[in-house]
C-alpha positions in Angstrom: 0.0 0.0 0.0 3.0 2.7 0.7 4.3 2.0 -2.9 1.2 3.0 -4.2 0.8 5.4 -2.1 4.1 7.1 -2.7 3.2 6.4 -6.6 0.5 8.5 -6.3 1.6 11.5 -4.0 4.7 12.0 -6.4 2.7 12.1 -9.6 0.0 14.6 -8.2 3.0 16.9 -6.7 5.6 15.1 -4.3 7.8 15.2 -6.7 7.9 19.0 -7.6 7.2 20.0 -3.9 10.7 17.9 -3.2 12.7 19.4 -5.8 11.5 22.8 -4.7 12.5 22.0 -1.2 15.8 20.8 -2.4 16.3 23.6 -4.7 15.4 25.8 -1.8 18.1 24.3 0.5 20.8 24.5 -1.6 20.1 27.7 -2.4 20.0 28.7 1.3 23.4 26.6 1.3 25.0 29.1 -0.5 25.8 31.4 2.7 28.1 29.7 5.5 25.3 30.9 8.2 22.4 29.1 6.0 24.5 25.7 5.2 22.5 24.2 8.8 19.1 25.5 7.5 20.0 24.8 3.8 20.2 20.7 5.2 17.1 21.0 6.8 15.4 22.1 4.5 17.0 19.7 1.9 16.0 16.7 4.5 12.4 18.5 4.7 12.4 17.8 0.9 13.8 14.3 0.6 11.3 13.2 3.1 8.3 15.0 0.9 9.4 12.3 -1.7 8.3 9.3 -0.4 6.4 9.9 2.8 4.2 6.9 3.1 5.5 3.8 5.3 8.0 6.4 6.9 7.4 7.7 10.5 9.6 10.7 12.2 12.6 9.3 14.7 13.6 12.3 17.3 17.3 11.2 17.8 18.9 11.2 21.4 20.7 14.7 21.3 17.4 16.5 19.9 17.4 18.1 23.8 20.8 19.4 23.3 20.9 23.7 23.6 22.4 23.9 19.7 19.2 21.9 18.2 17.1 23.6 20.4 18.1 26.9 19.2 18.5 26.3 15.5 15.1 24.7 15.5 13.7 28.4 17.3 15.6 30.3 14.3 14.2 27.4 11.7 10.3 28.3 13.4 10.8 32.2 13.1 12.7 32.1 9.9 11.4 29.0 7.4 9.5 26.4 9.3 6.5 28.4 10.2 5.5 29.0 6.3 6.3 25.3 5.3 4.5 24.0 8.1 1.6 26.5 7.4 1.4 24.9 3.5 1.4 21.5 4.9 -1.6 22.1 7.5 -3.6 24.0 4.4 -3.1 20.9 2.1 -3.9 18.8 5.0 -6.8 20.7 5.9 -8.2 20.4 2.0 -7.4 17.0 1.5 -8.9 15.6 5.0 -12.4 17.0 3.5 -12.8 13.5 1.2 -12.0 10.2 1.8 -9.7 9.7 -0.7 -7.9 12.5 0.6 -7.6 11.6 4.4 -4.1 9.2 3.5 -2.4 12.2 1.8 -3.7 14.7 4.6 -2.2 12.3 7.3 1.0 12.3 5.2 1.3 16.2 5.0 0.6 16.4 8.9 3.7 14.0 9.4 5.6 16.3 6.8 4.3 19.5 9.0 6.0 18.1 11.9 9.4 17.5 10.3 9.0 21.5 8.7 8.3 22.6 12.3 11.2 21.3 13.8 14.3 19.4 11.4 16.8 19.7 13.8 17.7 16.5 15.7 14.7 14.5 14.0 14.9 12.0 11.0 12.3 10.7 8.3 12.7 6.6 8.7 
């Protein structure tokens, strides 16, 4: 069912909403003070690939201070706006049936925009 399910999400716009994510990130990439966010924001996108049969990990040093404050810069900065786009889409999709697997996937993906740092798409 998640092959099918990732079929479909990329051909109705995973696949362009990852490649603008990664686009994005390596274009944030190209300042030394945006290479942390530019990651992010690439993992953000290779995640919006193939989000079915994938769950978010929060890794062991997600508490540290550092992830803790680049994931408050990510909120102010980016994350808010991503996050934002995923809830509308999830909102719109949730309103049919058919739509309720691809809203539960753009909830998962809100999560990961909200906060990158110290978390991983497995």
């Amino acid at each position: 069912m998640s092959l099918l399910g990732n079929i479909i999400w990329l051909i109705f716009g995973g696949f362009f909403s990852g490649v603008g994510y990664i686009l994005g990130g390596l274009s944030t990439c190209l300042t030394i003070i945006g290479i942390p966010f530019g990651l992010a924001t690439i993992q953000v996108g290779i995640a919006s690939f193939t989000p079915f049969g994938r769950e978010i990990k929060k890794s062991p040093e997600a508490d540290s201070a550092l992830y803790q404050i680049l994931n408050v810069v990510w909120i102010v900065v980016f994350g808010w706006a991503i996050a934002l786009n995923h809830l509308l889409w999830g909102l719109l999709l949730a309103i049919t049936i058919i739509g309720l697997p691809f809203a539960k996937q753009h909830f998962k993906l809100m999560i990961l925009a909200l906060f990158p740092f110290g978390r991983s798409f497995e």
